[in-house]
LOBAKOL-427537 format. One line per 8 residues: number of its first residue (from 1); their letters; for each residue z negated, x negated, y negated of N, C-alpha, C, O. Coordinates in steps of 0.02 Angstrom, whole numbers, plus 50000, padded with zeros to 5 digits. Each point is the difference from the previous one (the first is absolute). Layout:
N
NUM) A) Z,X,Y,Z,X,Y,Z,X,Y,Z,X,Y  ...
END
This chain:
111
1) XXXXXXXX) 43146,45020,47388,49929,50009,50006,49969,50009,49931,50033,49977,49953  49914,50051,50036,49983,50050,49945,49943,49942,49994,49976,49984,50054  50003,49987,49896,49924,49967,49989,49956,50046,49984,50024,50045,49966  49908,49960,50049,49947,50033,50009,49946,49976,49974,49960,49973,50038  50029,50031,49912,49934,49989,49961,49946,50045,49981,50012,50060,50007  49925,49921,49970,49946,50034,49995,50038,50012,49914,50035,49954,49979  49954,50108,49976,50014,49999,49929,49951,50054,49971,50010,50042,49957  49937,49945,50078,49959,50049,49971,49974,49989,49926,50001,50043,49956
9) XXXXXXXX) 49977,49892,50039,49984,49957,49922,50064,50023,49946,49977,50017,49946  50079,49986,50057,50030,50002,49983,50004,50067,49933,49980,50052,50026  50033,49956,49920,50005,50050,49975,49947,50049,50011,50005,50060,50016  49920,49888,49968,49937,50030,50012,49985,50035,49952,49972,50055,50008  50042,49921,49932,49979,50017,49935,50039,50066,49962,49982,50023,49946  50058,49996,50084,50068,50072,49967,49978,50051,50059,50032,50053,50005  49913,49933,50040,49997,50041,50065,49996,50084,50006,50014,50042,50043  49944,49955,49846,49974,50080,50005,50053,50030,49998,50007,50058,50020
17) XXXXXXXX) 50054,49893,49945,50057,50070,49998,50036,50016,50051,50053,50031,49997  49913,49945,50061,50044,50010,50060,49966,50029,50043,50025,50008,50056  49909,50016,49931,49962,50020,50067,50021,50075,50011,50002,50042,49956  50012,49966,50104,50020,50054,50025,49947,50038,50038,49944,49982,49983  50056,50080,50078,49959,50037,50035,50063,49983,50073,50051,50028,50019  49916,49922,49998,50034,49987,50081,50009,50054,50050,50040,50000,50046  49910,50053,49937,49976,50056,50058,50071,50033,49993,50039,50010,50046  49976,50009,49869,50032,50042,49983,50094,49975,50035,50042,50035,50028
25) XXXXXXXX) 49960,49894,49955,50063,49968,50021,50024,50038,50044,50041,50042,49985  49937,49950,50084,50008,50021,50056,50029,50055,49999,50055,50003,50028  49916,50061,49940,50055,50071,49982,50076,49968,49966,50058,49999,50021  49916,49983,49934,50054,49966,49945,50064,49966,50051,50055,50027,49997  49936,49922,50045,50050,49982,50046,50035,50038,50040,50056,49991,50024  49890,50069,49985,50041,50027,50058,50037,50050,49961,50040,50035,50030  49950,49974,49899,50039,50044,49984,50049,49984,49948,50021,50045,49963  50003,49883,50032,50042,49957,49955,50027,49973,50096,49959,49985,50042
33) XXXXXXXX) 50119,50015,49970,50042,49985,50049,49966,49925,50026,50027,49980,50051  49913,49971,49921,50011,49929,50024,49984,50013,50063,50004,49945,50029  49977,50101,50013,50010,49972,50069,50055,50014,50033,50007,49992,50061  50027,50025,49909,50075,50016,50030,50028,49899,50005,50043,49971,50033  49927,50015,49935,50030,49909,49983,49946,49973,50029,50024,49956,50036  49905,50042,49972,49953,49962,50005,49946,50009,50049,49973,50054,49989  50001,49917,50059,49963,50013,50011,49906,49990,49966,49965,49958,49971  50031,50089,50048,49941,50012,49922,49936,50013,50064,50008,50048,50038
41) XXXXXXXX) 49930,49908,49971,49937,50033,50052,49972,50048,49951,49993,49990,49939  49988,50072,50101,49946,50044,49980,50054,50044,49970,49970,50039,49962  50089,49973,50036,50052,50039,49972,50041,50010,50067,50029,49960,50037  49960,50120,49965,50024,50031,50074,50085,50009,50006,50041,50008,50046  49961,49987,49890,50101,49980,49990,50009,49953,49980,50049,49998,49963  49926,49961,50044,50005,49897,49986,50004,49975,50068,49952,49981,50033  50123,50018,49992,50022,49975,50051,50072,49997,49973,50038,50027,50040  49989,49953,49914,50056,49965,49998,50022,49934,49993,49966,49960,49968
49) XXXXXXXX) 50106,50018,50065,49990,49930,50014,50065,49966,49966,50027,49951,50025  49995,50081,49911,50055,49970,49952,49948,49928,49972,50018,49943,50016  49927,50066,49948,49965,49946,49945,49933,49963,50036,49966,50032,50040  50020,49913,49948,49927,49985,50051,49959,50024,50011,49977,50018,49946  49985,50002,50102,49941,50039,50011,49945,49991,49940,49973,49945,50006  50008,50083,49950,49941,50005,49937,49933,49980,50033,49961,49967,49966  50028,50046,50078,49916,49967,50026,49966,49968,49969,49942,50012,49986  50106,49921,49991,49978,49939,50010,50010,49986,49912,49978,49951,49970
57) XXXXXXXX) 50053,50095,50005,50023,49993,49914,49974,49973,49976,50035,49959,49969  49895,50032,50020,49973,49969,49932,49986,49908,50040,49968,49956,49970  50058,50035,50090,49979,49936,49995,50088,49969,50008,49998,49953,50039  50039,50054,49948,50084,49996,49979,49992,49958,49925,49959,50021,49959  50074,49931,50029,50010,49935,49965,50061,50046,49955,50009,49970,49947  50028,50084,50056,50053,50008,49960,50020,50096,50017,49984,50027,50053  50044,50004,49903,50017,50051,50019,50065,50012,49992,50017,49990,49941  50026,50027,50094,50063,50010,49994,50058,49930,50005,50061,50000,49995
65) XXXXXXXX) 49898,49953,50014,50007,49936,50015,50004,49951,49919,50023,49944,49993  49945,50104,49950,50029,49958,49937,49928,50013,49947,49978,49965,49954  50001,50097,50074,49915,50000,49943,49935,49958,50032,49991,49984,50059  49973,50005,49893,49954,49966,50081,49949,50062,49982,49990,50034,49950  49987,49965,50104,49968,50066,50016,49927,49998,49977,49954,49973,50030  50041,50069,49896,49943,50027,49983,50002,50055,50000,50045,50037,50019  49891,49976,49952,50003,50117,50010,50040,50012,49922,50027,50054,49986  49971,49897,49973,50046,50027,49930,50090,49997,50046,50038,50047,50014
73) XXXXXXXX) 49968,49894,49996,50075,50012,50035,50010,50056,50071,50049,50036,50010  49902,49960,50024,50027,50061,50053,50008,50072,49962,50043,50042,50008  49894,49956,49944,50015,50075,49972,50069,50003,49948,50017,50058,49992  50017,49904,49980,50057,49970,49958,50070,50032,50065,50044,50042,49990  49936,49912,50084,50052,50024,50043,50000,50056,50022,50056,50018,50020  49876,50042,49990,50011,50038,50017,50032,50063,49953,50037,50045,50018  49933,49940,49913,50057,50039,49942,50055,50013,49977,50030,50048,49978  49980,49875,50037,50062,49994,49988,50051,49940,50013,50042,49976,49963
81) XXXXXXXX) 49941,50011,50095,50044,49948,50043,50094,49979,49988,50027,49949,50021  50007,50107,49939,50046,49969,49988,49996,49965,49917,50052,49980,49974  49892,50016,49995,50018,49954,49959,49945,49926,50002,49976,49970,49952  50018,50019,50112,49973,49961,50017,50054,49970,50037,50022,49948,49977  50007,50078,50085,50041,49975,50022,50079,50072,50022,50007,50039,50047  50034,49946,49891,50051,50044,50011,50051,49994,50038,50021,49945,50019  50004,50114,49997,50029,50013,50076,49965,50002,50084,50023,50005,50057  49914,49988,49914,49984,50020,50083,49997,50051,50015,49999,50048,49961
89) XXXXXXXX) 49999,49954,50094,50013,50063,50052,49956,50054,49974,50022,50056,49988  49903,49923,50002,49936,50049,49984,50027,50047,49942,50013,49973,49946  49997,50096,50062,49997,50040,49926,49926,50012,49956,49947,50000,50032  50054,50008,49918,49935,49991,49958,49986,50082,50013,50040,50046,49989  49897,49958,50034,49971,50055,50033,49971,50026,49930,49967,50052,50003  50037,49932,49964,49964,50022,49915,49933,50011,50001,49972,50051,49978  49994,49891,50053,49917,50018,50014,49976,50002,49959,50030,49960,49964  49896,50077,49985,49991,49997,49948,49932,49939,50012,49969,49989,50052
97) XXXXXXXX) 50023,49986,49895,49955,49939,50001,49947,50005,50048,49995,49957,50043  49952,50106,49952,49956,50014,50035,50012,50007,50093,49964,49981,50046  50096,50051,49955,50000,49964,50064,50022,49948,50018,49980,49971,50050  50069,50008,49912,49971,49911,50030,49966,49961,50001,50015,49951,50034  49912,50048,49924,49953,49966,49987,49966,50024,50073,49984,49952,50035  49999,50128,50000,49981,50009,50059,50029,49975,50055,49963,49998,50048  50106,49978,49962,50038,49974,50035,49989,49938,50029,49987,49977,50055  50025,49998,49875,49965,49927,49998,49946,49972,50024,50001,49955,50042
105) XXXXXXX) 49923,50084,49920,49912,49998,50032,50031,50011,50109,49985,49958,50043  50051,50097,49971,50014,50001,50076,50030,49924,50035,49978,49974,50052  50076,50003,49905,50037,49951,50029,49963,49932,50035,49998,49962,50048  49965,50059,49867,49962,49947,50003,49917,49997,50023,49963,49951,49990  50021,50100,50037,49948,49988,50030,50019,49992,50093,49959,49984,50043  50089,50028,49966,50025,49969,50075,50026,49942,50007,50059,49992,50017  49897,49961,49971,50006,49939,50024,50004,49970,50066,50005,49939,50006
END
């Protein structure tokens, strides 16, 4: 079982370098494979069921079961996840910063 916390306070203060365009995410997902793994709402190819459903992302206590989940570490995993945690399955999609900062503003505005 996954603990579920509110972490919005969290990494309030580093927020500008992370703010993304949520609207924009949504293209961005569907055109980076994560719904082939994830189910992603509001992403019409976000029905895959390898990794937990994203819905609920930004209120998740940990990502990948070892970062705890701020928007500096999700955008960290979505860059580059094997040197966060090497050998997993995920290949590094080579996102460039800007879209993961939009990624992120998406993840995390579906609470």
């Amino acid at each position: 079982m996954v603990a579920s916390v509110e972490l919005a306070a969290c990494g309030d203060a580093p927020r500008a370098a992370t703010t993304g365009d949520a609207t924009r995410a949504r293209l961005l997902l569907h055109q980076y494979p994560c719904g082939d793994c994830y189910e992603i709402p509001g992403v019409p190819t976000g029905r895959g069921k390898v990794g937990p459903p994203l819905g609920g992302a930004a209120r998740l206590a940990y990502l990948a079961g070892i970062l705890l989940n701020t928007r500096e570490d999700m955008m960290q995993w979505i860059q580059d996840r094997q040197a966060v945690k090497p050998h997993t399955d995920m290949p590094n999609l080579h996102v460039p910063q800007q879209h993961a900062q939009d990624m992120v503003a998406y993840l995390y505005s579906q609470r």
